[in-house]
NUMARMAR-72132 format. One record per residue (C-alpha): residue number from 1; residue in three letters; x, y, z. Coordinates in steps of 0.25 Angstrom, whole numbers. Example, Ala and Ser with C-alpha at 12.3 -4.5 7.8 and 13.67 -1.06 7.14 Angstrom:
REM NUMARMAR-72132
<r resi="1" resn="ALA" x="49" y="-18" z="31"/>
<r resi="2" resn="SER" x="55" y="-4" z="29"/>
//
This chain:
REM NUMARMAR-72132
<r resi="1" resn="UNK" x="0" y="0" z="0"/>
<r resi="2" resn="UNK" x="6" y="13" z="-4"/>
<r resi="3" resn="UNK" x="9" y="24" z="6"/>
<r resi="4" resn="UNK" x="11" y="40" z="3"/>
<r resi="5" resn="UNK" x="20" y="50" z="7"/>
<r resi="6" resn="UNK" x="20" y="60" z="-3"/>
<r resi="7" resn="UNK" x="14" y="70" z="4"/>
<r resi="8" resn="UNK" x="15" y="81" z="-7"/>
<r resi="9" resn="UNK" x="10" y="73" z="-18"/>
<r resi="10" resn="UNK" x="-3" y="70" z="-11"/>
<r resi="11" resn="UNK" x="-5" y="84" z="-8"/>
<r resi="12" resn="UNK" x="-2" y="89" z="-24"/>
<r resi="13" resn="UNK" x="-10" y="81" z="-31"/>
<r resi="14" resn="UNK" x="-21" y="79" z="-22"/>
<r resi="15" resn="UNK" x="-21" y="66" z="-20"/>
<r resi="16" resn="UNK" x="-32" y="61" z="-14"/>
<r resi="17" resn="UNK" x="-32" y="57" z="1"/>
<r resi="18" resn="UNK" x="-40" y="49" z="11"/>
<r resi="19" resn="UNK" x="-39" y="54" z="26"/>
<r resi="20" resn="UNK" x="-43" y="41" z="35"/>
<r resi="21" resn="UNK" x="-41" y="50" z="49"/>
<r resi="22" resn="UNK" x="-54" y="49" z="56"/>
<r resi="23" resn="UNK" x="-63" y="62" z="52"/>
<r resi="24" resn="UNK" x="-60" y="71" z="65"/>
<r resi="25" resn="UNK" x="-45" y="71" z="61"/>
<r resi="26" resn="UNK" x="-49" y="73" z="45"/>
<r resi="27" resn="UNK" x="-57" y="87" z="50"/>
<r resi="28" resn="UNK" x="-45" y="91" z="59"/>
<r resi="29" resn="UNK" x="-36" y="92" z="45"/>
<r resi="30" resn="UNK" x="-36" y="86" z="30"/>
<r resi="31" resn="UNK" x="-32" y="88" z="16"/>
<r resi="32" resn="UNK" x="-38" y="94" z="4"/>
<r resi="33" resn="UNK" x="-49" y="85" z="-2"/>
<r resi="34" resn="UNK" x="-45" y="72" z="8"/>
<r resi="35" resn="UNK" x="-56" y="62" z="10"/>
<r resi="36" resn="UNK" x="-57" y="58" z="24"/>
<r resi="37" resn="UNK" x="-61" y="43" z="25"/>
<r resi="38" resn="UNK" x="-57" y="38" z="40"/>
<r resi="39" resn="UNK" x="-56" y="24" z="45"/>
<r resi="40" resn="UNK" x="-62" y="30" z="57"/>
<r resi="41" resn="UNK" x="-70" y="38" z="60"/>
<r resi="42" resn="UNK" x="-70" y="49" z="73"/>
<r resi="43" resn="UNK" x="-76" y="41" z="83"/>
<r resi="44" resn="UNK" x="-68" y="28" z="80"/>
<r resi="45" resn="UNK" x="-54" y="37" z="80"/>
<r resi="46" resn="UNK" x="-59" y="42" z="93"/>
<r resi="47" resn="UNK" x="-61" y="27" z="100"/>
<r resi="48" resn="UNK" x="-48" y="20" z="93"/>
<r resi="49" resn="UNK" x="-40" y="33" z="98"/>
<r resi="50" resn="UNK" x="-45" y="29" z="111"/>
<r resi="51" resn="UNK" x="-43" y="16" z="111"/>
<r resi="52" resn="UNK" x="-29" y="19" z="108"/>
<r resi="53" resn="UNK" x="-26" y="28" z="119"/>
<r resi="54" resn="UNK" x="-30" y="17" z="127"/>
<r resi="55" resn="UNK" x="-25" y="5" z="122"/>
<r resi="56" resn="UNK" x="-18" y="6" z="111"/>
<r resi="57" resn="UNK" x="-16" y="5" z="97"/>
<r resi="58" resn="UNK" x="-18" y="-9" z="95"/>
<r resi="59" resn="UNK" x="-32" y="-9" z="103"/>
<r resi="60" resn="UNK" x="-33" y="5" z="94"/>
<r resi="61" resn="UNK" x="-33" y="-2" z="80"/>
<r resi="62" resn="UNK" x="-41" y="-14" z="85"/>
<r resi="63" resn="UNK" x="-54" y="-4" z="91"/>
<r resi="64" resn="UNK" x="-51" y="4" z="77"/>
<r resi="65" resn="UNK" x="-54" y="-9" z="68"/>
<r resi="66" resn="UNK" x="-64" y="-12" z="75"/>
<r resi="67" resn="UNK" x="-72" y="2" z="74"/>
<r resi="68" resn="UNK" x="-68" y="2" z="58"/>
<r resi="69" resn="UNK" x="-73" y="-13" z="54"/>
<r resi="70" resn="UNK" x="-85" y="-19" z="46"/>
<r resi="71" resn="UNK" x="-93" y="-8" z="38"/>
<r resi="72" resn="UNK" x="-86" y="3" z="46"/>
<r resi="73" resn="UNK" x="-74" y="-2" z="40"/>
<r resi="74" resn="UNK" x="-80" y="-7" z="25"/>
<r resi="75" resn="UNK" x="-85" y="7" z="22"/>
<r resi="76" resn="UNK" x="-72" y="14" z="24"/>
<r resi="77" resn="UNK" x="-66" y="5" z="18"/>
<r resi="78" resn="UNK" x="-76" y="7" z="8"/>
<r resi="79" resn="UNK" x="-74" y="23" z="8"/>
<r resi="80" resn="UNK" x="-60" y="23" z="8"/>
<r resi="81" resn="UNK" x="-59" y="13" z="-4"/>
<r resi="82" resn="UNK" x="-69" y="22" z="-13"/>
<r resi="83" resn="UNK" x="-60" y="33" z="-11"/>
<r resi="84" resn="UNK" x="-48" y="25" z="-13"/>
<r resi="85" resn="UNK" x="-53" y="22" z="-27"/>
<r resi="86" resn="UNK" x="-59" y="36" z="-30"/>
<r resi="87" resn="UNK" x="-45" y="41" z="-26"/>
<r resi="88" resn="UNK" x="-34" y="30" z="-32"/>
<r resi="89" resn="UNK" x="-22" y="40" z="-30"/>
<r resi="90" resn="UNK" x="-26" y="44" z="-16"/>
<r resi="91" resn="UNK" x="-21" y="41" z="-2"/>
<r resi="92" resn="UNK" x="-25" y="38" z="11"/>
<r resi="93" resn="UNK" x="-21" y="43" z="25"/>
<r resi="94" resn="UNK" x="-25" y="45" z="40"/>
<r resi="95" resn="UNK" x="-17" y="53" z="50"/>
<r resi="96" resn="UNK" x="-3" y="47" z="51"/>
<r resi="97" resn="UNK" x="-3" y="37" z="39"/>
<r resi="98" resn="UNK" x="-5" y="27" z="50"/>
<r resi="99" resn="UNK" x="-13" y="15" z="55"/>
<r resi="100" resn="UNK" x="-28" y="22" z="48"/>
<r resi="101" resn="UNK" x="-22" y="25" z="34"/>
<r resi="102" resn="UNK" x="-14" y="11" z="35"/>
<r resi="103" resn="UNK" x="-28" y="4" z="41"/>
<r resi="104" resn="UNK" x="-36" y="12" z="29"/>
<r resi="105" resn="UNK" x="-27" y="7" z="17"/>
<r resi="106" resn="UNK" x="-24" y="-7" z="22"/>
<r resi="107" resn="UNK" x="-40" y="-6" z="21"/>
<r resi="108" resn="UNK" x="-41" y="-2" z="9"/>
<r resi="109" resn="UNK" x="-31" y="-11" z="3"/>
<r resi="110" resn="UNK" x="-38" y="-26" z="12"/>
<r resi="111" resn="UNK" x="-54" y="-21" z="10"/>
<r resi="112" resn="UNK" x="-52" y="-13" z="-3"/>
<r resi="113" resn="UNK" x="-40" y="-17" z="-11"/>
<r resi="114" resn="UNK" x="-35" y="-4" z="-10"/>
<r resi="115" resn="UNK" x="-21" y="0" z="-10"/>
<r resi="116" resn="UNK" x="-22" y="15" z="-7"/>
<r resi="117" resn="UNK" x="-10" y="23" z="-2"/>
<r resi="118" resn="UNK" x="-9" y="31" z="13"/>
<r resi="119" resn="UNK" x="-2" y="42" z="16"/>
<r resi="120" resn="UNK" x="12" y="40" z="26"/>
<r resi="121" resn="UNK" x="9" y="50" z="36"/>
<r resi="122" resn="UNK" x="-5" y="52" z="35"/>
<r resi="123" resn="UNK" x="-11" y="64" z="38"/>
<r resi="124" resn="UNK" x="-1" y="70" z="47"/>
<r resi="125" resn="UNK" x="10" y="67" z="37"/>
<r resi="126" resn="UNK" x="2" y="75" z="24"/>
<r resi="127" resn="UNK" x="-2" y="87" z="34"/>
<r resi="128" resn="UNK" x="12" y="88" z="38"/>
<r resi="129" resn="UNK" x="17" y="89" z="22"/>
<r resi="130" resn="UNK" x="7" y="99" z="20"/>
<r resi="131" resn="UNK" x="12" y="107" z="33"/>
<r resi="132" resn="UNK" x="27" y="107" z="28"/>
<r resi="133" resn="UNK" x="22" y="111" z="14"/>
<r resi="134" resn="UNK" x="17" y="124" z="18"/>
<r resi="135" resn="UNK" x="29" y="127" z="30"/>
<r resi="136" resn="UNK" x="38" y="124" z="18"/>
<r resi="137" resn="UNK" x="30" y="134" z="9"/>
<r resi="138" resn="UNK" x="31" y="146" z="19"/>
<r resi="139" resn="UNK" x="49" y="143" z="20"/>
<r resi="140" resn="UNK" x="49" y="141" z="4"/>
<r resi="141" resn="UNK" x="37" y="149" z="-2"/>
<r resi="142" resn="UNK" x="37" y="164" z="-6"/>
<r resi="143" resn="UNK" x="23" y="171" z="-1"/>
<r resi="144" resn="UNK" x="17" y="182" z="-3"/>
<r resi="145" resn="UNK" x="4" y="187" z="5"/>
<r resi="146" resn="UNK" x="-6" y="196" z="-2"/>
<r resi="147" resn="UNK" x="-13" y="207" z="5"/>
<r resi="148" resn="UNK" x="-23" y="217" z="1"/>
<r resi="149" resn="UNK" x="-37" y="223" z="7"/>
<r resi="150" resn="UNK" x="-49" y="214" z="9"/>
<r resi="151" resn="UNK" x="-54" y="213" z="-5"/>
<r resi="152" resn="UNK" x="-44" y="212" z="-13"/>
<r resi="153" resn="UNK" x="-45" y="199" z="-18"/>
<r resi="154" resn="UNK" x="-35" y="193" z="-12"/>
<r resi="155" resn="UNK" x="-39" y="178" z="-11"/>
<r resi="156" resn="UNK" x="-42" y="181" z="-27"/>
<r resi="157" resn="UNK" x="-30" y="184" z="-30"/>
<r resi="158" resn="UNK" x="-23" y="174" z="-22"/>
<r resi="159" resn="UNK" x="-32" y="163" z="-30"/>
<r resi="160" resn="UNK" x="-26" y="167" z="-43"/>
<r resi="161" resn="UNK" x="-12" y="165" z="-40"/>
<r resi="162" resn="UNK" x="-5" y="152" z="-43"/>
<r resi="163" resn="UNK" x="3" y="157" z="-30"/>
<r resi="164" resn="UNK" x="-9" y="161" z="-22"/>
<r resi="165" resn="UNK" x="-11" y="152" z="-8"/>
<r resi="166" resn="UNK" x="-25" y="156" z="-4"/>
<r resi="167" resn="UNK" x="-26" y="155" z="11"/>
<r resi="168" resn="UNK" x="-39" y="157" z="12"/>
<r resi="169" resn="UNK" x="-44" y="146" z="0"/>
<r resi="170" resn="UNK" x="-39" y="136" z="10"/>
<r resi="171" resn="UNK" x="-44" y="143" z="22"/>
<r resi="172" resn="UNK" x="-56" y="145" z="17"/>
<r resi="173" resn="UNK" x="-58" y="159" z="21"/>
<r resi="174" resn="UNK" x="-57" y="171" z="15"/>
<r resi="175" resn="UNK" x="-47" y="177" z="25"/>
<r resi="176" resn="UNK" x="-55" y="187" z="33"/>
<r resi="177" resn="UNK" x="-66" y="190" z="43"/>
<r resi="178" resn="UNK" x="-78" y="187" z="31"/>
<r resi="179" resn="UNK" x="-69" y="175" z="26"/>
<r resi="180" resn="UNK" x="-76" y="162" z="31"/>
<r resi="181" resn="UNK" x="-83" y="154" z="19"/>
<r resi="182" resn="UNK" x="-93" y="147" z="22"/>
<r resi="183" resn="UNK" x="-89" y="133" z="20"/>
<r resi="184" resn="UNK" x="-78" y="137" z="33"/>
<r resi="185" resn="UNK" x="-63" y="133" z="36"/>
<r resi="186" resn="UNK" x="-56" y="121" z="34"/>
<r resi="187" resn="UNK" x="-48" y="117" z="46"/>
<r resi="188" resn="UNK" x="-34" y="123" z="49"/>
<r resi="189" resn="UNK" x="-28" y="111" z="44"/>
<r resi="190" resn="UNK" x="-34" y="110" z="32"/>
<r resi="191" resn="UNK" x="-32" y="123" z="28"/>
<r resi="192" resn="UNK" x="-16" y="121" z="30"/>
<r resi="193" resn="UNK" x="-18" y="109" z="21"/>
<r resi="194" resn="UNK" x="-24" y="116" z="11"/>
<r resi="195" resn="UNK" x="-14" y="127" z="10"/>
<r resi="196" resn="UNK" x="0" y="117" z="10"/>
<r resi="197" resn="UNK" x="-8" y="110" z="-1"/>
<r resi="198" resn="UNK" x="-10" y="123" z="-10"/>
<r resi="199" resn="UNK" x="4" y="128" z="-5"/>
<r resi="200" resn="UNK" x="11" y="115" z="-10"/>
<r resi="201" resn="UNK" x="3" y="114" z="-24"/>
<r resi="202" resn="UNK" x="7" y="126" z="-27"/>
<r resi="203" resn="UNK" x="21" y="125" z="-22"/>
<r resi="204" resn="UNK" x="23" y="111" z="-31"/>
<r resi="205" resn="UNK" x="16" y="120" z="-43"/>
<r resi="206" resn="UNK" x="28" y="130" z="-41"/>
<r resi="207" resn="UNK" x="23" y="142" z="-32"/>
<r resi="208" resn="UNK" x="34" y="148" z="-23"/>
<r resi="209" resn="UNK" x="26" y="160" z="-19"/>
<r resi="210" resn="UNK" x="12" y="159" z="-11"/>
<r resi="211" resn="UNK" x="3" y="173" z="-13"/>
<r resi="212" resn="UNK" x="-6" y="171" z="-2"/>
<r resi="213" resn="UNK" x="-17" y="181" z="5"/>
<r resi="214" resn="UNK" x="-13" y="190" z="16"/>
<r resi="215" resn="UNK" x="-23" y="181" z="27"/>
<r resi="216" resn="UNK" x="-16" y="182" z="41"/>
<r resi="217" resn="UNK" x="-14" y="171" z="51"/>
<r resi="218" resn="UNK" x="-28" y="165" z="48"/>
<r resi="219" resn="UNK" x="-39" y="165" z="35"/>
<r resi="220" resn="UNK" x="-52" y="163" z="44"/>
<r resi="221" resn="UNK" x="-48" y="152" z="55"/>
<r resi="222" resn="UNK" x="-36" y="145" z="47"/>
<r resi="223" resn="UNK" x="-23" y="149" z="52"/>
<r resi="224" resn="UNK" x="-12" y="150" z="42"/>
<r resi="225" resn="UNK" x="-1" y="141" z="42"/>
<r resi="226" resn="UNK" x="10" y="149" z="52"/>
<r resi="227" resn="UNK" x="22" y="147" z="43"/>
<r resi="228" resn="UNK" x="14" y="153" z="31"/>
<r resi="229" resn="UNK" x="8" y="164" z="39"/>
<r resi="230" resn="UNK" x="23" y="168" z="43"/>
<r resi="231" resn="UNK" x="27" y="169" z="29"/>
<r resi="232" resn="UNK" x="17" y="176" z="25"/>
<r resi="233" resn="UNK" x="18" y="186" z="36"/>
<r resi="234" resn="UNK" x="31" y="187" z="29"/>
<r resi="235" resn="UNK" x="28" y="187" z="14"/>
<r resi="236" resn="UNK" x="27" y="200" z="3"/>
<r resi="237" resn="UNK" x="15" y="205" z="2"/>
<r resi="238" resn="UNK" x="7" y="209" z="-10"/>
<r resi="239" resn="UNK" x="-7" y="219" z="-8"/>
<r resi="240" resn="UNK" x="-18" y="218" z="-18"/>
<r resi="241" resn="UNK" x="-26" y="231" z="-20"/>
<r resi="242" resn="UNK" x="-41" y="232" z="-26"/>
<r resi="243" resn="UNK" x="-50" y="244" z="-26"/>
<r resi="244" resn="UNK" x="-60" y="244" z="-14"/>
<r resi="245" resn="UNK" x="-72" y="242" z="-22"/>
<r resi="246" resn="UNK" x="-66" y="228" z="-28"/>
<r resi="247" resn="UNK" x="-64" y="225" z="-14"/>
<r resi="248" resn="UNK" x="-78" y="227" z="-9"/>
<r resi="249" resn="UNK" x="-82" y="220" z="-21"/>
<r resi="250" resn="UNK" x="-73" y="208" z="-19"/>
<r resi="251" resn="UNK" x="-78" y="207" z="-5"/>
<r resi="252" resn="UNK" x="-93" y="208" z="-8"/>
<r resi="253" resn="UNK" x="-91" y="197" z="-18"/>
<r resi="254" resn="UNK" x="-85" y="186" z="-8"/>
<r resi="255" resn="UNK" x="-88" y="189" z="5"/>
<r resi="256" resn="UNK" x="-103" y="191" z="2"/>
<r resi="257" resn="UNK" x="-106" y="187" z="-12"/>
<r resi="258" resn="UNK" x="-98" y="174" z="-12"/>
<r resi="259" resn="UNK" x="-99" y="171" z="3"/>
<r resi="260" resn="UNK" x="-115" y="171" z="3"/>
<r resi="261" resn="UNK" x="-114" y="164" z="-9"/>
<r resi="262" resn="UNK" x="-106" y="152" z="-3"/>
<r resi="263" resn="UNK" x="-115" y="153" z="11"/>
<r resi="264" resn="UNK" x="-126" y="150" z="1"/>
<r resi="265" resn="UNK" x="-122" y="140" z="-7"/>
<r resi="266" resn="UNK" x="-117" y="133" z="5"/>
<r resi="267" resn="UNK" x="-129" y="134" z="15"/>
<r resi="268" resn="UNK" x="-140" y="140" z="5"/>
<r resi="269" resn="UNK" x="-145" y="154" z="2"/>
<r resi="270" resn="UNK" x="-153" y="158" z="15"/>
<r resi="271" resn="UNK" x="-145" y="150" z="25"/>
<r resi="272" resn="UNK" x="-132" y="152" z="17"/>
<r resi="273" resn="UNK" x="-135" y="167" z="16"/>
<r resi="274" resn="UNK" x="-137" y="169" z="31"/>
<r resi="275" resn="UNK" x="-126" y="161" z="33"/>
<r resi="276" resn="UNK" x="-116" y="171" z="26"/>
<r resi="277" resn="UNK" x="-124" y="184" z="33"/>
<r resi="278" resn="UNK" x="-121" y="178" z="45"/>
<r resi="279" resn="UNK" x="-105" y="175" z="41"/>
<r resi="280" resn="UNK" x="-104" y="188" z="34"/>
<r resi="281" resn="UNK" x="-109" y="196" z="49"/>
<r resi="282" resn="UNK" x="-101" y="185" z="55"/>
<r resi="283" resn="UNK" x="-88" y="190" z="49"/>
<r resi="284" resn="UNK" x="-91" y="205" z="52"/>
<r resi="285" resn="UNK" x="-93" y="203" z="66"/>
<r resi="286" resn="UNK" x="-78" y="197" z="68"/>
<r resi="287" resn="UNK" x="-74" y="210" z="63"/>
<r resi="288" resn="UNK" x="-83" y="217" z="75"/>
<r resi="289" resn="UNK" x="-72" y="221" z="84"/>
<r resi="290" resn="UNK" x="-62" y="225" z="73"/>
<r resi="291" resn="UNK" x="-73" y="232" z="68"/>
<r resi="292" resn="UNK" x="-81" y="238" z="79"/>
<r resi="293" resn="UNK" x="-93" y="239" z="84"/>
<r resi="294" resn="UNK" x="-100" y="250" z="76"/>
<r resi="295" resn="UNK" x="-93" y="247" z="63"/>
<r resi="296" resn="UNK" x="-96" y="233" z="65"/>
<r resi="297" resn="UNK" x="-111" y="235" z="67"/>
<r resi="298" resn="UNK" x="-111" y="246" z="55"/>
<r resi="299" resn="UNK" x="-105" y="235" z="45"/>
<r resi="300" resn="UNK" x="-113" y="223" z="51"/>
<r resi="301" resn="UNK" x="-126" y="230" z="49"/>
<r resi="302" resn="UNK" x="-121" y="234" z="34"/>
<r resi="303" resn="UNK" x="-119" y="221" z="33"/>
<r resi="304" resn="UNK" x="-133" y="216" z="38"/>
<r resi="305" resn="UNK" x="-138" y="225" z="27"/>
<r resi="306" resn="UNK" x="-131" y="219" z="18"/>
<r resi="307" resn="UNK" x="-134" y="206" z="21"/>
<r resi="308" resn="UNK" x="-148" y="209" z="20"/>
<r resi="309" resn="UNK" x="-149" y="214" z="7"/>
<r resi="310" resn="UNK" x="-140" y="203" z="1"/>
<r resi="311" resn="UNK" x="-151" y="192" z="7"/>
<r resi="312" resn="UNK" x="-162" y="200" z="2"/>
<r resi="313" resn="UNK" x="-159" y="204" z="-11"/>
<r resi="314" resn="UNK" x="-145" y="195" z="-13"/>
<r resi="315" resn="UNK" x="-139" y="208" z="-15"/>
<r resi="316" resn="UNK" x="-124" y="209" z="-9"/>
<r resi="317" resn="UNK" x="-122" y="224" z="-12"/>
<r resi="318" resn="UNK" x="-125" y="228" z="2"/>
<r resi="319" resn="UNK" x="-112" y="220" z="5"/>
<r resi="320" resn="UNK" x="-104" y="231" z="1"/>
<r resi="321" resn="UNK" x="-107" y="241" z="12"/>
<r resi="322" resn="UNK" x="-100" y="232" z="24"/>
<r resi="323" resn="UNK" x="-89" y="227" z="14"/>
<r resi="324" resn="UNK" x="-85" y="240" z="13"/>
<r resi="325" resn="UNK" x="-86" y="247" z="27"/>
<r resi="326" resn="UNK" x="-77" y="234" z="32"/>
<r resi="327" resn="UNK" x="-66" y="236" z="23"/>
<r resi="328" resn="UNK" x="-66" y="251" z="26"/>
<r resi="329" resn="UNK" x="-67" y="251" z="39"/>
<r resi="330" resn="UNK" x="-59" y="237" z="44"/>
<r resi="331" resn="UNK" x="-53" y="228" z="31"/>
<r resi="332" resn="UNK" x="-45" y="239" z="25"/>
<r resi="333" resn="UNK" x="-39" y="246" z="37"/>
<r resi="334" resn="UNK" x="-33" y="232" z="42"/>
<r resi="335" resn="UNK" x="-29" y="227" z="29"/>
<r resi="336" resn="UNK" x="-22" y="242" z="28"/>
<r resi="337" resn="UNK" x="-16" y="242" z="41"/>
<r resi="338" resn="UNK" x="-10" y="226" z="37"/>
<r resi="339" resn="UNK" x="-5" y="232" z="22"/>
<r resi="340" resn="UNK" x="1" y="244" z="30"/>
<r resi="341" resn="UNK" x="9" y="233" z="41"/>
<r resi="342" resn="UNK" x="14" y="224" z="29"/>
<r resi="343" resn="UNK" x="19" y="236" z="21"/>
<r resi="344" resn="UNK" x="33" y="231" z="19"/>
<r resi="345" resn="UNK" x="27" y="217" z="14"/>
<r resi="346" resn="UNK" x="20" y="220" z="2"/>
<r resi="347" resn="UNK" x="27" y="218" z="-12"/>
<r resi="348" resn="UNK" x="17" y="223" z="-21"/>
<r resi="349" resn="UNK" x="3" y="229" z="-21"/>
<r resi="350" resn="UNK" x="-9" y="230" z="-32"/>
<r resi="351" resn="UNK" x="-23" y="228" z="-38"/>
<r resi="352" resn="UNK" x="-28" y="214" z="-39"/>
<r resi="353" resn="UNK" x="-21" y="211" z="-53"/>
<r resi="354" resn="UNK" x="-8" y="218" z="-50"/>
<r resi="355" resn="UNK" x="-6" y="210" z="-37"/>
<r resi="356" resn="UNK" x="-11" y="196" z="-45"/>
<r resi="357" resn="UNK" x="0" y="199" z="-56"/>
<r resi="358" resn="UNK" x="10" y="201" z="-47"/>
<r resi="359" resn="UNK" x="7" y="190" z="-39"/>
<r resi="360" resn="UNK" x="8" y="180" z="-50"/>
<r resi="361" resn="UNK" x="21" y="187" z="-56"/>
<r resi="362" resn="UNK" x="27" y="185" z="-42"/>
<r resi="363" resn="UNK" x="24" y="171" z="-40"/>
<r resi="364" resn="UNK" x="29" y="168" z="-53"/>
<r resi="365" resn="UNK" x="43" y="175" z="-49"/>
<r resi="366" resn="UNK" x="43" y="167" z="-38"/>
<r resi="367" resn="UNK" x="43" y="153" z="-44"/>
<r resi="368" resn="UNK" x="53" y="157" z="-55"/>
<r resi="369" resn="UNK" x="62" y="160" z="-43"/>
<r resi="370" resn="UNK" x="60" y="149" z="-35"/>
//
């Protein structure tokens, strides 16, 4: 029975993988597009843990044999056999590339006739590769961080770069106090995995410069990785400049236009529609303090206004009134103060197609020097 180890192959061409750890550790952390198919599930994990503890790992593997037997057993075998043959290039693993994932394909290959490789190291082993891969990129990689005024298009611009690492497509967030999508977070775990995956593509494809979005130390509740944030905190900067209109615009069109729309689609249009008033409010009031008391109450009733003239007349123009108070009076000053304190930082500075070009001519210098 074969047995991998090639870490970096697996993650580049997405080979297709079975996770066998029981489903409380699978929600803890996994990889992109992993089908989790345990040989046990919570509660029997739970009783075999215990009964090791208590006596032992021989008395362990007995009681776990036990719980996986007869039809328990015949449907996972059953389960894992159908993706092995949906997935003939594909692999197999549990946490350590131990007993389970050796239990699992000795399983496979007695009840099944199916020879179907595991991974050496399981788990840990892979997550560990993928933790090294973007600790070696921060040492090896040239960044730059992009800045500019909320609205801008950022995120945009960042999409269309072959050299663009777009922290908050992994995140799923938008970055700011009105960025949560209504289909929430992954976990932090999940969200490094992501990003080591996108980092090492792109570095086997020849990228040795990483443009990425001015975010901070969090985009919404995952943290960026701390030898990435380091770097970054250290990195050239380049500003993007669009006109105040556009920006208003820009913002009308994905944080209410395109967010309702998602909340709808998901939940349907009432309920998906007082689902997104209630986030929209939701996300002003965090800003209460920063704001105030009597600016937050002027923009929270502006917003009600709004609110109730989009439900009644699916008219989002109303929308325009808080957008714009809330840059003025609280978005622009901070991104103003920040611009001010990183002076000495930024290499270049321009409107959204300016910034793009040279964006792409420096990563294109970059790789012919590296």
């Amino acid at each position: 029975m074969e047995n991998l180890a090639d870490y970096r192959h697996i993650f580049l061409n997405d080979v297709p993988m079975m996770d066998v750890r029981a489903p409380v550790e699978f929600a803890q952390g996994a990889f992109p597009a992993v089908v989790n198919l345990p040989l046990m599930d919570d509660a029997e994990r739970q009783q075999v843990g215990t009964c090791y503890k208590q006596r032992g790992q021989h008395a362990a593997i007995a009681l776990g044999h036990t719980l996986v037997s007869g039809d328990i057993k015949r449907a996972r075998i059953q389960a894992w056999a159908e993706f092995a043959r949906a997935h003939p290039q594909g692999v197999l693993y549990c946490f350590r590339g131990g007993l389970r994932s050796q239990i699992v394909q000795q399983w496979l290959q007695t009840e099944a006739g199916i020879d179907y490789p595991r991974v050496i190291g399981g788990y840990k082993a892979m997550r560990t590769f993928l933790l090294q891969t973007t600790q070696a990129a921060a040492q090896e990689c040239r960044f730059v961080v992009l800045g500019g005024l909320t609205g801008t298009g950022k995120t945009e611009l960042i999409e269309q770069l072959a050299s663009g690492l777009d922290l908050e497509r992994h995140a799923n967030h938008r970055g700011s106090s009105f960025g949560q999508r209504v289909s929430g977070q992954p976990a932090q775990i999940d969200f490094e995995n992501q990003l080591a995956i996108d980092i090492l593509k792109k570095r086997a494809a020849g990228q040795r410069l990483f443009v990425v979005e001015d975010e901070g130390r969090h985009v919404g509740r995952c943290a960026v990785p701390l030898e990435l944030r380091l770097c970054l905190e250290q990195a050239p900067m380049v500003y993007v400049d669009e006109p105040f209109e556009a920006r208003v615009e820009r913002i009308l069109r994905d944080y209410v236009v395109a967010q309702c729309a998602e909340f709808c689609a998901a939940q349907g249009e009432v309920q998906g529609f007082d689902a997104f008033s209630a986030r929209l409010l939701e996300s002003l009031d965090k800003l209460h303090k920063r704001l105030g008391g009597d600016r937050h109450q002027l923009l929270r009733a502006t917003m009600l206004r709004a609110l109730a003239q989009q439900k009644a007349q699916g008219d989002a123009a109303q929308h325009r009134d808080w957008i714009t108070a809330l840059l003025r009076c609280y978005y622009d000053p901070m991104y103003a103060y920040q611009r001010e304190s990183r002076a000495g930082r930024i290499e270049f500075q321009g409107a959204y197609g300016e910034v793009l070009a040279y964006l792409r001519e420096r990563a294109g210098l970059s790789s012919c020097q590296s």
